[in-house]
N, C-alpha and C positions, 0 to 999 in steps of 0.2 A: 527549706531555708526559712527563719522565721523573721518576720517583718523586721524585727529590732536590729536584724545582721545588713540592714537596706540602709546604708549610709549613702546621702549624694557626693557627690564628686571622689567616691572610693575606685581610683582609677584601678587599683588594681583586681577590685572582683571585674569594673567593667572591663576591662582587655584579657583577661586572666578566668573572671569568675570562680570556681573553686576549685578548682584542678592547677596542678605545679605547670610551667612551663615545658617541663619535660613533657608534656600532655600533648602539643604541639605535632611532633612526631608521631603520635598515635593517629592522629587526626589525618594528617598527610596518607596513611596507612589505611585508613577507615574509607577513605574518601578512594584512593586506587582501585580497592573491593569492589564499592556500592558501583564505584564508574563502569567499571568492569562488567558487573553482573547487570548492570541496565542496558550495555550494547548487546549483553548473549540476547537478554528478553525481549527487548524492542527487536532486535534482528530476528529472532524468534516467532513473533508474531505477524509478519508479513508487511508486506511494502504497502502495503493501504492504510496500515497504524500509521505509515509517517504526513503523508499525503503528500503536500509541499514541503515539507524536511525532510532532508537525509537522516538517518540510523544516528549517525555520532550527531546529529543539532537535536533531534527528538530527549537525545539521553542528558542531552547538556541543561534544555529545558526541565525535564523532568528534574536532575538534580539538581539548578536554580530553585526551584519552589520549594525543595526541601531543605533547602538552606537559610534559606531568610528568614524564617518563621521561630525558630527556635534560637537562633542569636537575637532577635531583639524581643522575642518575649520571656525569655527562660532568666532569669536574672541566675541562677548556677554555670550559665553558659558566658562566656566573653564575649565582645565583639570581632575581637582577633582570631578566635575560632571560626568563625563564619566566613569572616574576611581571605583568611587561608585556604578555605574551602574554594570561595568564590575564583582565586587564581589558579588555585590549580585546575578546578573546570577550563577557566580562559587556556593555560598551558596544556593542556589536553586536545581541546577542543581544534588550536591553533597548531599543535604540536602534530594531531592525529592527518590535518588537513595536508600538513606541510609532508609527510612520510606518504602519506594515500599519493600526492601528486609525482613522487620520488618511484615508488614501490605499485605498480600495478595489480602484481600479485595480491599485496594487502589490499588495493582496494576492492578488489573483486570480493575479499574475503569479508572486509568490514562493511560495504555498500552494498555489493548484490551486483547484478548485470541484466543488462535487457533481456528479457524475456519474448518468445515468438507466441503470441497467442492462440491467433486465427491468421491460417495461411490456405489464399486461393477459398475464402468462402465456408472452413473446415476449423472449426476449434480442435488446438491442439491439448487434446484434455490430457496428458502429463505435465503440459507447463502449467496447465490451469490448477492443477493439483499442488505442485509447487510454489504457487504464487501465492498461494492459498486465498484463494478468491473463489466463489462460486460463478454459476453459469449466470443466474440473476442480477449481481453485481457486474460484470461483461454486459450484458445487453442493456442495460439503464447508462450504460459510459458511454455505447455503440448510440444509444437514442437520442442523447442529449450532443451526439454531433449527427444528426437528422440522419442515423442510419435504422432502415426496419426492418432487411433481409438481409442474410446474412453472405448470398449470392454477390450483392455489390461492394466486399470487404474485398479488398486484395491483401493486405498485412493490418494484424492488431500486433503493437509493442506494448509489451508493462515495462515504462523504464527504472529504471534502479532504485528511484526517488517516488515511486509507488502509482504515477499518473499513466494514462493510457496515448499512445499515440496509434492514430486511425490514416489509412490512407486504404481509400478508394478504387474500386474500379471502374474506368472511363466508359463500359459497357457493362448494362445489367445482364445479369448470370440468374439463372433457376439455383434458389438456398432454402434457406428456413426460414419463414416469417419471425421476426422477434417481435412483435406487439402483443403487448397485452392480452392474454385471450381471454380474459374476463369483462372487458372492455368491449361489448360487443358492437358500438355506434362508432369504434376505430381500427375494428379485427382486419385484417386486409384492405386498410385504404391505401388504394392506390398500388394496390398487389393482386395481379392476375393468377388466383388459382389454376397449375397445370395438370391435368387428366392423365397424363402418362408421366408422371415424374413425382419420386416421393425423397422425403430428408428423414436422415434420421435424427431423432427428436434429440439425442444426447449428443453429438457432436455436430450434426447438421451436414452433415455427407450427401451429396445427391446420386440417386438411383435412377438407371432411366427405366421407366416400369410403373403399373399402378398396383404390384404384387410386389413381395420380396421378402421372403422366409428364412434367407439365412443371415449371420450373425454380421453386424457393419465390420469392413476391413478397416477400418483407421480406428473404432474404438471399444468395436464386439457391442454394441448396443443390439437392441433387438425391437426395437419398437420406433415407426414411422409414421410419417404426416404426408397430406399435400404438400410438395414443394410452390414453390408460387414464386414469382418472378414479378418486381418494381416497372412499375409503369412510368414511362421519362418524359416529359415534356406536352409534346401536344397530343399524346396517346393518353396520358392522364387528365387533361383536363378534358377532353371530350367525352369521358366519364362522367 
């Protein structure tokens, strides 16, 4: 577009820009697509993309930002172009919320479902695979709510909306250390390495035994550690 076509107050390139109004309904059509294919990819990409947002608010933001930028600097685009866009995101957004609370089915399908992580002290590494999260990401979620064996887990959730929920056991249990093992001034604080009991290193299974040559039953891992068990109270501090 060449500067001499930049008249002020040309309402009609600004609502219009250079495309017919017939162009309108392309728009509405473009905008279905892109909406479309952003819930496949974000849902695609696992519930930790979204963190505190849901699938469908991750996608509404995403296409927020790519709306605003090309109506108000694109002088070929209208303002009415964008503006259009911007409602039917809201009609989506508001539309998708109202049928998810209607239709279960669909939410399960658009949102996702809790997931069972670690049950009884044991990463349940099929969900951990589908949640697509690694073992590294789990035990930096499990730390940062002061847990460092994985003995004192009773249930890990990944709920739908990608955060972790942790609940406890009221009695420490022989697991896996989860601390740092590079960290050597924090490897086992306040963890009783035990002599007859080992975990396996990939799902954290405990074995009672300082040997054990065949393959773990919960994940076919092959390779173990000292198990070690959280010291509570006045047993730890008189360490």
């Amino acid at each position: 577009m060449k500067k001499e076509d930049i008249k002020p107050w040309d309402w009609d390139r600004i609502l219009f820009g250079q495309a017919p109004p017939e162009f309108l309904l392309e728009v509405f059509l473009r905008t279905v697509i892109i909406y479309l294919a952003l819930m496949v990819v974000t849902r695609g990409l696992g519930k930790r993309m979204g963190g505190q947002l849901s699938v469908s608010e991750l996608a509404v933001m995403v296409t927020l930002g790519a709306i605003v930028s090309p109506a108000m600097q694109i002088p070929q685009l209208g303002l009415l172009l964008g503006a259009m866009i911007l409602v039917c995101a809201l009609i989506f957004q508001r539309g998708l919320g109202r049928v998810e609370f209607i239709s279960r089915k669909l939410e399960k399908v658009s949102q996702g479902q809790t997931q069972l992580i670690v049950k009884n002290g044991v990463i349940q590494v099929s969900e951990l695979k589908k949640a697509k999260i690694s073992r590294q990401q789990l035990f930096a979620a499990l730390r940062d709510e002061d847990v460092y064996n994985l003995g004192d887990v009773g249930r890990v959730y990944m709920e739908a909306f990608g955060c972790f929920s942790v609940y406890k056991n009221k009695h420490a249990c022989p697991g896996l250390c989860i601390l740092p093992p590079s960290d050597h001034q924090i490897t086992f604080h306040d963890q009783q390495v035990l002599d007859d009991t080992i975990a396996c290193t990939v799902c954290g299974a405990v074995v009672h035994g300082s040997h054990f040559d065949e393959p773990c039953k919960h994940c076919g891992g092959t390779k173990y550690i000292s198990a070690s068990i959280s010291l509570q109270g006045e047993t730890a501090e008189a360490l």
